[in-house]
C-alpha positions in Angstrom: 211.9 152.2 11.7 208.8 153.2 12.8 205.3 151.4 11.3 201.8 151.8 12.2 200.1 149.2 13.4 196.8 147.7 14.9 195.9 146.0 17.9 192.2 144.4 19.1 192.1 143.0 22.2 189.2 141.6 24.1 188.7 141.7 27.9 186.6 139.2 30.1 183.1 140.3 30.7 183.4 140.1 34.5 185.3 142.9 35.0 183.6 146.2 36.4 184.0 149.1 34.5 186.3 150.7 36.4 188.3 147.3 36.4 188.0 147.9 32.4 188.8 151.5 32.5 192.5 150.4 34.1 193.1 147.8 31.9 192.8 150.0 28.9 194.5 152.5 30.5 197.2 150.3 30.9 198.2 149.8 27.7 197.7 152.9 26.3 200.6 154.0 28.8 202.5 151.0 27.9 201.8 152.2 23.9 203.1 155.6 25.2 205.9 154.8 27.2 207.7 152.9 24.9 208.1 155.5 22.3 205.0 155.1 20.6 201.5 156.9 19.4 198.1 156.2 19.6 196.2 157.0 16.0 193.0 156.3 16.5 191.2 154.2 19.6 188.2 152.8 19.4 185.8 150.7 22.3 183.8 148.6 20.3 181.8 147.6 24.1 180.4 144.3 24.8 179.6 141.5 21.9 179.0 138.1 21.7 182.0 135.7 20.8 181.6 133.4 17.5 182.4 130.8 20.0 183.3 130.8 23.7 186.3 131.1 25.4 187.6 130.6 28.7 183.8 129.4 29.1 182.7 133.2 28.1 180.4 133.7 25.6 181.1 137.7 25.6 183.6 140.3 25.7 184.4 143.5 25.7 186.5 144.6 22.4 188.9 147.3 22.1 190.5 148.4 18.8 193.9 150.8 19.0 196.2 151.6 15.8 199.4 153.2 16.6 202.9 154.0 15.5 205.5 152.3 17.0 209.2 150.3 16.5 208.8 146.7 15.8 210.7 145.6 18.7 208.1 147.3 20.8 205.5 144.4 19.8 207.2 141.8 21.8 206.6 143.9 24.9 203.2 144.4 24.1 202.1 140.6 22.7 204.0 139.5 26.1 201.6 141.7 28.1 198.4 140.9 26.8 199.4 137.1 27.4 200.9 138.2 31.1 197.2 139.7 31.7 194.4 137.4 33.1 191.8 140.2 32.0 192.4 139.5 28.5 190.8 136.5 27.0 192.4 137.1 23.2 194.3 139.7 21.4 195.5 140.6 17.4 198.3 142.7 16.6 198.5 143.3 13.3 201.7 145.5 11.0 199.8 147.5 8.4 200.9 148.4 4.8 200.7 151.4 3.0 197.1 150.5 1.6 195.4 149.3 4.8 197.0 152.6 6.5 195.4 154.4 3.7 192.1 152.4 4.0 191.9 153.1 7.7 192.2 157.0 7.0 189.4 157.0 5.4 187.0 154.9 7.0 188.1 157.3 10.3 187.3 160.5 8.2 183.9 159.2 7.0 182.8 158.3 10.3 183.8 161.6 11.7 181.9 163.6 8.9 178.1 163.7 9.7 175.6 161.9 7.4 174.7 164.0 4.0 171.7 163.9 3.4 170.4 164.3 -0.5 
C-alpha cells in the first residue's frame, strides 16, 4: 500500500555545496528508484541547532514528502544512518489530515501575497 510520507534530514555544515548538492541528490534517486515520488522538496539552508551535535552548532536542513511502500523506509532510515554527511534525520508516515494540512500550506505559499 502506498502512503505519503515526510522526511527532514540535516547535513553537516562542512560540506561544500557541491558536496551538498550530491548528497541530496542522492536520495532523491534512492526515493525514485525504489518505486517512489517526490511531492514537494523543500531546502530550508543553513540554521542553528537547538543544541549541538557531533560538536556542530549548524546544519543544513532539507524537508522531502513523498509517496512510497512502507517497506521502502527501512532502506531509506538505513541510509541516512550509513551516511557520515548526515548528522540527524526524521521520517515521519502522514495521515489523511496532516496530508491535507500539507496541501494547503504548499498552495498558500505558492499563491502571491493579496494585498487588501
Amino acid at each position: 500500500m502506498i502512503n505519503q510520507y515526510e522526511t527532514v534530514f540535516i547535513l553537516t555544515p562542512v560540506l561544500s555545496d557541491i558536496q551538498v548538492k550530491e548528497s541530496v541528490e542522492k536520495y532523491e534517486q534512492l526515493i525514485k528508484d525504489n518505486g517512489g515520488e517526490i511531492v514537494n522538496k523543500e531546502s530550508w539552508g543553513l540554521k542553528k541547532l537547538a543544541y549541538p551535535i557531533q560538536k556542530k552548532n549548524t546544519g543544513f536542513y532539507f524537508l522531502y514528502e513523498f509517496k512510497s511502500e512502507g517497506e521502502f523506509l527501512d532502506k531509506l532510515t538505513t541510509a541516512y544512518k550509513r551516511d557520515e554527511r548526515v548528522i540527524r534525520s526524521l521520517v515521519v508516515k502522514l495521515n489523511k489530515h496532516a496530508v491535507k494540512y500539507a496541501e494547503k500550506k504548499r498552495n498558500k505559499v505558492q499563491e502571491p501575497a493579496k494585498t487588501v
